[in-house]
N, C-alpha and C positions, 0 to 999 in steps of 0.2 A: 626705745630711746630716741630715734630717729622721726621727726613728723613727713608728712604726705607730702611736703617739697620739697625736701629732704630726697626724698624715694624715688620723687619725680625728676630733680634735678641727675639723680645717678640712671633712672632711665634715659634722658635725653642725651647725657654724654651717650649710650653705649651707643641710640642711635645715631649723632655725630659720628663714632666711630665706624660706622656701614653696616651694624647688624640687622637684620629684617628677620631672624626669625624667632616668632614669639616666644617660642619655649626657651630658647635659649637666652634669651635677656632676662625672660625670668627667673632664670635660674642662678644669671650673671648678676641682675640685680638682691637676689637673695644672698649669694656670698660676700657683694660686697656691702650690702645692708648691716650683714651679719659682720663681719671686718671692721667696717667702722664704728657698728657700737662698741666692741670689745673694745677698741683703740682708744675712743671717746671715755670710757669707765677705766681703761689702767693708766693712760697717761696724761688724764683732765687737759685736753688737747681739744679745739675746738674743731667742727664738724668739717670743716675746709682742710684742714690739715690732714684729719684723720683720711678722709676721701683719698686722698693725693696718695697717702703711704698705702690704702687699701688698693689702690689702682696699680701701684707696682709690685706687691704681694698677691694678690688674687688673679690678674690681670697678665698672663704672660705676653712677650711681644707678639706671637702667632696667632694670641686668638681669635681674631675675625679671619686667620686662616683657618681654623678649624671649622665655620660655619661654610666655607666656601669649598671647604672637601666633603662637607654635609651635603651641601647644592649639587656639587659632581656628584655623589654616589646616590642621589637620590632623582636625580632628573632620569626621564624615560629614554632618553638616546644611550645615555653612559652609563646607565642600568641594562643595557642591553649588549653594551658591547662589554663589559663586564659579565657578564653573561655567557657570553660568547666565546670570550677568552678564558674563563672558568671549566669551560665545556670541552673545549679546544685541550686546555693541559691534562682535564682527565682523561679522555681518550689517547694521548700522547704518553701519558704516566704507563696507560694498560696496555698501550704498544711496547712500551722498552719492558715493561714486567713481563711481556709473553716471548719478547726475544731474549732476555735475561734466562728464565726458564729452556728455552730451549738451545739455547749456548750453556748451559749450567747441563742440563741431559745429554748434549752431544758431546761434552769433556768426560763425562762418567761413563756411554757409551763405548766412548773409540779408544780407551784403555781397556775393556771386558773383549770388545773386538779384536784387538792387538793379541790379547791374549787367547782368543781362540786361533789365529793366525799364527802365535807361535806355537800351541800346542798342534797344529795340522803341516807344519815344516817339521817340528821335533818326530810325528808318529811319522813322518815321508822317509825322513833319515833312517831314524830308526827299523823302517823296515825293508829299507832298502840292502842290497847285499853285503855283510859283515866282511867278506872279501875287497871289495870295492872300496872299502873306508880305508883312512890314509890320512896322517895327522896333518895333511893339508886341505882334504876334506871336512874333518873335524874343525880346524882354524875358520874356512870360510862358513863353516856352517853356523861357529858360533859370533862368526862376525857378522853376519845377514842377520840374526835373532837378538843379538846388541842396535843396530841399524834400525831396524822395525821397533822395538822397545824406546829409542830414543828419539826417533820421529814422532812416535804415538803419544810421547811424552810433551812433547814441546807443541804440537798441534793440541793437545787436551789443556795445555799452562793457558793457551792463545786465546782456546774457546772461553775457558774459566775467566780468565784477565778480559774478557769481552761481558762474559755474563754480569761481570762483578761492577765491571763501567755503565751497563745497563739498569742495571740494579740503582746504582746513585744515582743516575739521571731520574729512573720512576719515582724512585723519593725525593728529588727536586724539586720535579714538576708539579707532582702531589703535593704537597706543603707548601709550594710559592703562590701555585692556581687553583688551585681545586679546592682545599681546605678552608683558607679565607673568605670564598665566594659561598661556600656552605655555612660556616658561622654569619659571617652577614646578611643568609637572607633567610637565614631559621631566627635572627634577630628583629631584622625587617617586619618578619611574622607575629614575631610576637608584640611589637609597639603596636603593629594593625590590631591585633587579637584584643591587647590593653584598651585601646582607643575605642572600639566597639564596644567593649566591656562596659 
């Protein structure tokens, strides 16, 4: 519905507007090609009007930011420090995951320990002389085995409550850096892969 000045005129704004790259104008000029014939056939409204309501429907106010975060992530410096920083959190993600683990074994550890340390004061007792014993013996004996139980408990909470903060961080770091930089450049790959095609 639209003729080739028409088409030409909505290219020349978008370059007015600071876009340089090609794909993307074409793609700009295709929606709103498309926008304004709809406009032009539901509201017999001529082609200047329809332009104008195309432009602020299709047209959000950010979009020549959007080409210019295209320029950042595709230029070679900040492809690399992106790169880098992608690199940097997964190695960082698989540090908190191997201390998370091993603060996670040493709270399950030092509770099995505790209790071999109290089974080795119970068998001491125990086999120490039954003349000897004296319900004040008894008392500190079960006060030392309460003592070591609730130390061993509150040292295994600390490791846990450590593993557990370690744990969220490796999924942080993992999903803010590592993840993003791997879809974008398994993406990357494949527009190269299309383009060869």
């Amino acid at each position: 519905m639209i003729n080739a000045s028409q088409t030409q005129q909505i290219r020349s704004y978008l370059l007015q507007q600071g876009f340089t790259n090609p794909e993307l104008i074409d793609d700009l000029v295709d929606h709103l090609s498309c926008e304004v014939e709809i406009l032009i056939e539901d509201g017999q409204i001529d082609f200047t009007v329809a332009f104008s309501n195309a432009k602020e429907k299709v047209m959000p106010d950010y979009a020549i930011q959007i080409e210019n975060d295209l320029k950042f992530l595709t230029t070679k410096k900040y492809n690399t420090m992106i790169k880098k920083l992608a690199f940097i959190g997964g190695y960082a993600s698989v540090v908190c995951l191997c201390l998370s683990i091993l603060f996670f074994s040493q709270s399950l550890l030092g509770s099995k320990g505790s209790e071999f340390k109290v089974q080795a004061i119970q068998a001491e007792f125990y086999s120490s002389n039954l003349e000897s014993r004296t319900e004040d013996t008894e008392d500190k004996f079960s006060n030392r085995i309460s003592t070591i139980r609730l130390n061993t408990a509150i040292e295994s909470s600390k490791k846990f409550d450590l593993a557990e903060t370690f744990l969220i961080i490796s999924f942080i770091l993992f999903a803010s850096l590592y993840l993003p930089y791997q879809f974008y450049y398994r993406y990357q790959r494949s527009e190269e892969s299309l383009q060869q095609a």
